[in-house]
C-alpha positions as a Markdown table, in Angstrom:
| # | Residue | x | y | z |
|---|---|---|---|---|
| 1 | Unk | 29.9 | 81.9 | 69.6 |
| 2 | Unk | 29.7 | 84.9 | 67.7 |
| 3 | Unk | 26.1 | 86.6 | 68.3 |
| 4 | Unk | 27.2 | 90.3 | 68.2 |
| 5 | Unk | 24.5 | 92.3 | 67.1 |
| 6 | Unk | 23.0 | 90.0 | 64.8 |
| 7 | Unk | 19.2 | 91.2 | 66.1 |
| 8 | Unk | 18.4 | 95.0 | 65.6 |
| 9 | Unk | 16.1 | 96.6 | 68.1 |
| 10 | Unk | 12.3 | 96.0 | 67.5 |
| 11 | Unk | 10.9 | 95.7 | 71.1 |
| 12 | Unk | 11.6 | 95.6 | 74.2 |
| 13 | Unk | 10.1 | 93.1 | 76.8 |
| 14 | Unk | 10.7 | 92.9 | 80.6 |
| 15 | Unk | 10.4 | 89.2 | 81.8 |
| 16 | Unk | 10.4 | 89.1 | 85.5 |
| 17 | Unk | 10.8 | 85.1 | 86.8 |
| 18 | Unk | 9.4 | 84.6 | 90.4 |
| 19 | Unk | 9.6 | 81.3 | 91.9 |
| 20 | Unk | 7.6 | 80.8 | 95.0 |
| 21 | Unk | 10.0 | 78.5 | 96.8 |
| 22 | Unk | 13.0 | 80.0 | 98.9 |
| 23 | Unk | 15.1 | 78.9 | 101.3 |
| 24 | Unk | 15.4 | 82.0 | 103.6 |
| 25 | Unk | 12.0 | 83.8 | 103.0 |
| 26 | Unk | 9.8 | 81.0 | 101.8 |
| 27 | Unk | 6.5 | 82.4 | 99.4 |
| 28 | Unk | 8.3 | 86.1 | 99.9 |
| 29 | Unk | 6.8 | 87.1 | 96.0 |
| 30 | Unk | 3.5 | 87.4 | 97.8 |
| 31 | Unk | 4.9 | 88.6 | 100.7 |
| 32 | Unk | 3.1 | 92.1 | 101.5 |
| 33 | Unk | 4.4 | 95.2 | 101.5 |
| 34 | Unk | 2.2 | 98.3 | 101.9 |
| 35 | Unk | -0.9 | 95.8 | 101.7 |
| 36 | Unk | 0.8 | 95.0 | 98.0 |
| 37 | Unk | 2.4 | 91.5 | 97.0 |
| 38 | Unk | 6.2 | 92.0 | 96.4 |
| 39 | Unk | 6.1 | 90.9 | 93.1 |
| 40 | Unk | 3.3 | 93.6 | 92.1 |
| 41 | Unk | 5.4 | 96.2 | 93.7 |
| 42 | Unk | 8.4 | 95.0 | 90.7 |
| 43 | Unk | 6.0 | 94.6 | 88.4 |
| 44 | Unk | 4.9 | 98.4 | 88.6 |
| 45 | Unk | 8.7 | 99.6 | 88.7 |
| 46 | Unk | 9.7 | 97.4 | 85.6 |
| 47 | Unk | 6.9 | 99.0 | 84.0 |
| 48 | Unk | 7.9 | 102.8 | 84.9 |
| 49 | Unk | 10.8 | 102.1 | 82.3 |
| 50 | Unk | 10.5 | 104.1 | 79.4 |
| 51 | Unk | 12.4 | 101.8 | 77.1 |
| 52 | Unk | 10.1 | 98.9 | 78.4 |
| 53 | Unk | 7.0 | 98.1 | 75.8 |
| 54 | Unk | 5.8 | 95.3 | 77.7 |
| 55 | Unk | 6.7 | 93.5 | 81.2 |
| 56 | Unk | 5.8 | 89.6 | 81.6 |
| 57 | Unk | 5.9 | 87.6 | 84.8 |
| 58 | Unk | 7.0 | 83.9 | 84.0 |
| 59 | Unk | 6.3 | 81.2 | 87.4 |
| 60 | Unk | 6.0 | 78.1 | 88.2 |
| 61 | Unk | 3.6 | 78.9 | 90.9 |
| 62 | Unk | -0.4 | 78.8 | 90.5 |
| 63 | Unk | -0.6 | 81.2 | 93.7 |
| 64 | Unk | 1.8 | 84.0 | 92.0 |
| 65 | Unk | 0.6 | 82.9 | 88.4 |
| 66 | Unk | -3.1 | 84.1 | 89.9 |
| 67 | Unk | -2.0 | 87.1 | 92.1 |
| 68 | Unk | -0.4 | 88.7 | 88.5 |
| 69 | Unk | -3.3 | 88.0 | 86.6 |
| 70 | Unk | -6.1 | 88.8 | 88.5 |
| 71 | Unk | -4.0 | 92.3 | 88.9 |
| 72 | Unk | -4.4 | 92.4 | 85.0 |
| 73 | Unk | -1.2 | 91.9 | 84.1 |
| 74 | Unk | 0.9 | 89.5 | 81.8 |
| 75 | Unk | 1.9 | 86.4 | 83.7 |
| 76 | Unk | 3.2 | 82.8 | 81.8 |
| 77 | Unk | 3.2 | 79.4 | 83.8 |
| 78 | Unk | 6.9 | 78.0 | 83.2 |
| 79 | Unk | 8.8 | 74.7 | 84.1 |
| 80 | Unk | 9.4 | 73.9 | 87.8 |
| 81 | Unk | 12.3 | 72.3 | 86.6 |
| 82 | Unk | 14.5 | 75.6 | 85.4 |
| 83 | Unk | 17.8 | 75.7 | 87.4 |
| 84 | Unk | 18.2 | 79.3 | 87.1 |
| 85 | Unk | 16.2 | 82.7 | 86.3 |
| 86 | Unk | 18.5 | 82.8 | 83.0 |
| 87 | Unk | 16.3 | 79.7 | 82.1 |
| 88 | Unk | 12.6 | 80.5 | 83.1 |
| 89 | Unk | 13.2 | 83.5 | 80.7 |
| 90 | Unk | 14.7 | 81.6 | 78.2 |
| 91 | Unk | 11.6 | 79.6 | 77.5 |
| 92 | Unk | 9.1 | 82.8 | 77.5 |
| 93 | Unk | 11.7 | 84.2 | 75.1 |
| 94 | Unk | 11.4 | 80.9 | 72.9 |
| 95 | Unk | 7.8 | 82.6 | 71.7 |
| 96 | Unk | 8.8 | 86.1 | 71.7 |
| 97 | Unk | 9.2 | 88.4 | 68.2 |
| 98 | Unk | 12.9 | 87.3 | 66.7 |
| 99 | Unk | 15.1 | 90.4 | 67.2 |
| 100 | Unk | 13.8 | 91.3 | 70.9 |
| 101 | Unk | 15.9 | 93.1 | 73.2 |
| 102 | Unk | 14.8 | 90.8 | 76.6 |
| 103 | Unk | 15.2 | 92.7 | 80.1 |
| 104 | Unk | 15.6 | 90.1 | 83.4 |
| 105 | Unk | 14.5 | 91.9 | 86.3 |
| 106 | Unk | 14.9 | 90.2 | 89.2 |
| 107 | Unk | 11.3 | 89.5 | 90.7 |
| 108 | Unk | 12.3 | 90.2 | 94.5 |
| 109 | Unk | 14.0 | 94.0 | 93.7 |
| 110 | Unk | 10.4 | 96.0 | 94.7 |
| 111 | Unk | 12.9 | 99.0 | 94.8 |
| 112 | Unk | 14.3 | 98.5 | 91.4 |
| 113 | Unk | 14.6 | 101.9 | 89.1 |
| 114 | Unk | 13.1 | 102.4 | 85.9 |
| 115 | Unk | 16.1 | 104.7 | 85.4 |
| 116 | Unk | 18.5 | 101.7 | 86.1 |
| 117 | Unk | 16.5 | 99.4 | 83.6 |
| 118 | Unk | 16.2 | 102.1 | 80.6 |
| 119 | Unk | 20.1 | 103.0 | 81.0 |
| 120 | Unk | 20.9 | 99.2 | 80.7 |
| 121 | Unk | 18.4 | 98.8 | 77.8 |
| 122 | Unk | 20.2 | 101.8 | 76.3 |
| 123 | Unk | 23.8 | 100.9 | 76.9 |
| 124 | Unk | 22.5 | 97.3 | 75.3 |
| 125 | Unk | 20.8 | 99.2 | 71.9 |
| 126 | Unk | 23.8 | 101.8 | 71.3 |
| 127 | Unk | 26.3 | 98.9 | 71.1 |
| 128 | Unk | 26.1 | 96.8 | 68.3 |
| 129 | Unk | 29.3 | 94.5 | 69.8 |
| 130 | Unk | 27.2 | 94.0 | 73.2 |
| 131 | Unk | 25.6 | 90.5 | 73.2 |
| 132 | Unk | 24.4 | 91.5 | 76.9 |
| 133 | Unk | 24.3 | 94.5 | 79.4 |
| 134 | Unk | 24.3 | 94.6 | 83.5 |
| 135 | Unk | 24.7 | 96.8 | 85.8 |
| 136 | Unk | 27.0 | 97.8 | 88.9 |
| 137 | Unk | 26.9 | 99.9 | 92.0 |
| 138 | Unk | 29.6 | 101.7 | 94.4 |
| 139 | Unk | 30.8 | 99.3 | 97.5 |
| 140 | Unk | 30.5 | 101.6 | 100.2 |
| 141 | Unk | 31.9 | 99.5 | 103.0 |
| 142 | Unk | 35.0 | 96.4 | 103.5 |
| 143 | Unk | 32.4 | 94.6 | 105.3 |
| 144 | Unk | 30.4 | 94.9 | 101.7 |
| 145 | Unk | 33.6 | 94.1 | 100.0 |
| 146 | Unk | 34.0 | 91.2 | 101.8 |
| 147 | Unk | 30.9 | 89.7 | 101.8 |
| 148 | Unk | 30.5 | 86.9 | 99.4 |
| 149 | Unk | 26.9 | 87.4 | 98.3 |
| 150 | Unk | 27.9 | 90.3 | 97.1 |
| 151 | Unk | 29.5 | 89.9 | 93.5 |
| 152 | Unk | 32.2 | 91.9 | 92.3 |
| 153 | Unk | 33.0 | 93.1 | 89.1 |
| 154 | Unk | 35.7 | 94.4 | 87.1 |
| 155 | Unk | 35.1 | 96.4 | 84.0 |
| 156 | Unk | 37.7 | 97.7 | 81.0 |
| 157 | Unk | 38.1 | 100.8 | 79.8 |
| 158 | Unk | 35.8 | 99.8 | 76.7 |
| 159 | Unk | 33.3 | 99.3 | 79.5 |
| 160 | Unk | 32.9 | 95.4 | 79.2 |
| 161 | Unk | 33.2 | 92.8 | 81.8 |
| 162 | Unk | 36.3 | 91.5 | 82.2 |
| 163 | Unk | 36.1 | 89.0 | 85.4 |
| 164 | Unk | 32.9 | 88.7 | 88.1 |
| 165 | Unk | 33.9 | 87.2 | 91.3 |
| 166 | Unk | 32.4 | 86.8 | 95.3 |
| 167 | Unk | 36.1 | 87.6 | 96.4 |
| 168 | Unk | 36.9 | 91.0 | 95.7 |
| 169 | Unk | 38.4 | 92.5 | 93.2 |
| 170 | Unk | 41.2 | 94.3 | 92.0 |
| 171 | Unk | 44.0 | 93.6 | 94.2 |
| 172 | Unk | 45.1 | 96.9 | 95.8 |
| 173 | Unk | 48.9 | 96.3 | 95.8 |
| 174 | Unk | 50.4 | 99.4 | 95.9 |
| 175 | Unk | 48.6 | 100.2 | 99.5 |
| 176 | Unk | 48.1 | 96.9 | 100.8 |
| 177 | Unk | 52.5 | 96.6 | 100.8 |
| 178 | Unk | 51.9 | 99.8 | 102.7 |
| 179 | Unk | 50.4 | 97.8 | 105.5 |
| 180 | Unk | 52.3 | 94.9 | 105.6 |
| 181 | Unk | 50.4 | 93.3 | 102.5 |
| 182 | Unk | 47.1 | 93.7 | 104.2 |
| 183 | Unk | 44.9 | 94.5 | 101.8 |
| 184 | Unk | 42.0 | 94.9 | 104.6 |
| 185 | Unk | 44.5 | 97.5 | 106.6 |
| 186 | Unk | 44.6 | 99.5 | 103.8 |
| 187 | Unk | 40.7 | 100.0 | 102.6 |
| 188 | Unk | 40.0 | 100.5 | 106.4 |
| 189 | Unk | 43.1 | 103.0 | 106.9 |
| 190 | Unk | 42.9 | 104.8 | 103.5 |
| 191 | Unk | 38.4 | 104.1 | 102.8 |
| 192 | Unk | 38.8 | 106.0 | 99.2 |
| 193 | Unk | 40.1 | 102.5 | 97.7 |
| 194 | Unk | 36.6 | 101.2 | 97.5 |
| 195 | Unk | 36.1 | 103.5 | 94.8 |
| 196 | Unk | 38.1 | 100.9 | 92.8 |
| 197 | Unk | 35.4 | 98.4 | 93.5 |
| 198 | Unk | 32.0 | 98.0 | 91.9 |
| 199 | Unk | 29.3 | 95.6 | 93.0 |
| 200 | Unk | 27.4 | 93.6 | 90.0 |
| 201 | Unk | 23.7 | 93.7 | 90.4 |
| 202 | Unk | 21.6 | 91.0 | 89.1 |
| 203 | Unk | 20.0 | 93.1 | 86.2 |
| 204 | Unk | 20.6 | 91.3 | 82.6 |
| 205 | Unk | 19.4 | 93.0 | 79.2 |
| 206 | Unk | 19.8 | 90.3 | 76.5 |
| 207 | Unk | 19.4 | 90.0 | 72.5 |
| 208 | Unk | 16.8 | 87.0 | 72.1 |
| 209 | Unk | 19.1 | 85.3 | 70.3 |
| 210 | Unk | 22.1 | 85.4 | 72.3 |
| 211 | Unk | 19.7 | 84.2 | 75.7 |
| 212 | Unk | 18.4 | 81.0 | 73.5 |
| 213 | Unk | 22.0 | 80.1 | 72.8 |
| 214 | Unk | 23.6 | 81.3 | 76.0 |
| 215 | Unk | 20.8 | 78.7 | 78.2 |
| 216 | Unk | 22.4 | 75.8 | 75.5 |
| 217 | Unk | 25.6 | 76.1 | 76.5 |
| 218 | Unk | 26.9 | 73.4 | 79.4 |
| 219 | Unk | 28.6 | 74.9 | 82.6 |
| 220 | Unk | 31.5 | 76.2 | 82.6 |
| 221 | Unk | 34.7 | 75.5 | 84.9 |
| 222 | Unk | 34.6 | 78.9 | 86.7 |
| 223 | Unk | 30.7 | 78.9 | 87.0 |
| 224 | Unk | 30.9 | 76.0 | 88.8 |
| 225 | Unk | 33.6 | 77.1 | 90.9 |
| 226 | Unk | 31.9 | 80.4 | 91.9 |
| 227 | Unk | 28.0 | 79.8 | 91.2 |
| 228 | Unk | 27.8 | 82.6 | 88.4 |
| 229 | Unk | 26.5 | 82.0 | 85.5 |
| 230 | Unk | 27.5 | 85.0 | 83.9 |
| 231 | Unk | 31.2 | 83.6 | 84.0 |
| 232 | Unk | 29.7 | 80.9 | 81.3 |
| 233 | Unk | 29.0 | 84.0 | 78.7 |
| 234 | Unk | 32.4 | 85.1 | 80.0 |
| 235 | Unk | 33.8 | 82.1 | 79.2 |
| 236 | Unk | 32.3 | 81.6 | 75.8 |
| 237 | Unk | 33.4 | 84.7 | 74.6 |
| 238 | Unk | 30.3 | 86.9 | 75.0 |
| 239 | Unk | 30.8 | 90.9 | 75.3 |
| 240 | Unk | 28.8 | 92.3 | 78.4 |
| 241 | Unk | 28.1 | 95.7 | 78.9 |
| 242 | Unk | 28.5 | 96.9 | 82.7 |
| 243 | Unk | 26.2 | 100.5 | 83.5 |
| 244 | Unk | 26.4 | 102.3 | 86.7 |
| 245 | Unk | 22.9 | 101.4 | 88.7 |
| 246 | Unk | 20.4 | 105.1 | 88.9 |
| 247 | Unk | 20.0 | 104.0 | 92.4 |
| 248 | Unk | 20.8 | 101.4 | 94.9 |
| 249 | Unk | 18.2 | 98.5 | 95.2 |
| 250 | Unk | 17.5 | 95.8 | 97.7 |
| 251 | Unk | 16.8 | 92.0 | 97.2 |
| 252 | Unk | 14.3 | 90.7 | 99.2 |
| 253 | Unk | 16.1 | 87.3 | 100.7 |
| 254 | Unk | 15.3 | 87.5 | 104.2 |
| 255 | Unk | 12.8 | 89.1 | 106.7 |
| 256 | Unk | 15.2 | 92.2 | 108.0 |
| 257 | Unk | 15.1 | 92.8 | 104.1 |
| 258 | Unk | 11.1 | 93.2 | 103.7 |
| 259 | Unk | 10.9 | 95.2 | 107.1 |
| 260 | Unk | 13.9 | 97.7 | 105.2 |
| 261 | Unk | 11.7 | 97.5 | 102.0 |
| 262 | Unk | 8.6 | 98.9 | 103.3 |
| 263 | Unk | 10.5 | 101.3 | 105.9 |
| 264 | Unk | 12.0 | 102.9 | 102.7 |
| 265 | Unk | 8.7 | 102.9 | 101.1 |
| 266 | Unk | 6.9 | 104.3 | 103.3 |
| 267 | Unk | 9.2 | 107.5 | 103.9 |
| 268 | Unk | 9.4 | 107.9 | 100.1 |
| 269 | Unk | 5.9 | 108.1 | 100.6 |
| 270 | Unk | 5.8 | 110.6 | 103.1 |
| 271 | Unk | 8.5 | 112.9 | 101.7 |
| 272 | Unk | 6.0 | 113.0 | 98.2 |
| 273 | Unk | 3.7 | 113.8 | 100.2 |
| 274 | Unk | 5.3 | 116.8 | 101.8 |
């Protein structure tokens, strides 16, 4: 599927899907934080980007679908039926302008960074080969490393994608034979190897037409495998773009994660405030 490049800039449109169901943190987009509703607070930051011309939420919820508009801002009603986020923006994008650049911003990442969002707009625009851009962050930790939710990525030298995986990511040969083959012996004696490790964050920036097609295409083998859908574009050929994060963010999946939220906010707060 050859898509590269075929739309050139005209606008650029933030589309932020929020489901109200969730397993660990049910109804968390209207959770508050700071007497806000999550999903305002990433509304606001999604539309701090100076790339951004215009920021829509797209739910399948009448309780989030209300909350957005009576806050008087853009907000679509969606399928319940969409199996992932890729797909809830797929079918805003269906009646956007041909030629959009489309931003997915994750609807539970109240700490997101308009920096991060305009550098992976950016990185999208400059590169007429990039169907799609994401975005990475330093692994600061094995435990990190190891953790499964947490995706890794590997990037090339031309700065595209070359593999996403939960089990990390490059193999650390040389210094893991040092230990015996333990890889984990290694990071924890010698810490400076998890500079060779980078963390995929769930920011997309997409070329309308690429989305439409990429939400046609049947799972893939290695999708199914790992539960990643961006190993279908992989898979299909596509050419993703990989941008350092501006600053670390945190998705809201769990209570601990809300309390951490509004602890952060409140002594950014503070510190402006100073």
């Amino acid at each position: 599927m050859e898509l590269h490049g075929k739309n050139p800039q005209q606008n650029v449109i933030a589309i932020i899907p929020a489901r109200y169901s969730s397993v660990r943190l049910p109804g968390k987009m209207l959770r508050e934080i700071d007497g806000k509703p999550l999903i305002l607070h990433t509304l606001e930051q999604a539309k701090k980007a100076r790339t951004v011309d215009r920021v829509i939420v797209a739910t399948d919820d009448e309780k989030i679908f209300n909350v957005v508009k009576d806050a008087g801002c853009e907000v679509v009603m969606t399928s319940p039926d969409h199996q992932s986020g890729s797909d809830r923006i797929a079918e805003v994008a269906q009646n956007l302008p041909e030629g959009s650049i489309i931003v997915n911003v994750q609807g539970d990442e109240p700490l997101i960074s308009s920096d991060t969002i305009d550098a992976a707009v950016n990185a999208l625009i400059d590169d007429p080969d990039a169907d799609m851009a994401t975005t990475c962050e330093p692994i600061e930790s094995l435990r990190e490393l190891l953790n499964g939710n947490n995706v890794k990525v590997v990037v090339g030298g031309n700065g595209y994608a070359l593999h996403f995986s939960r089990s990390p990511m490059p193999w650390p040969r040389e210094a893991s034979l040092k230990y015996g083959g333990d890889p984990n012996q290694a990071i924890e004696e010698e810490p400076e190897l998890l500079s060779n490790f980078r963390k995929h964050t769930g920011l997309y920036v997409y070329r309308r037409e690429y989305l439409l097609e990429f939400t046609k295409l049947p799972q893939t083998r290695l999708e199914k495998i790992e539960m990643l859908e961006q190993l279908r574009a992989l898979e299909n050929g596509a050419k993703i773009k990989v941008v350092e994060a501006a600053a670390k963010s945190i998705g809201v999946d769990t209570e601990e994660d809300l309390q951490l939220v509004e602890q952060l906010m409140k002594a950014e707060f503070e510190q402006a405030a100073q």
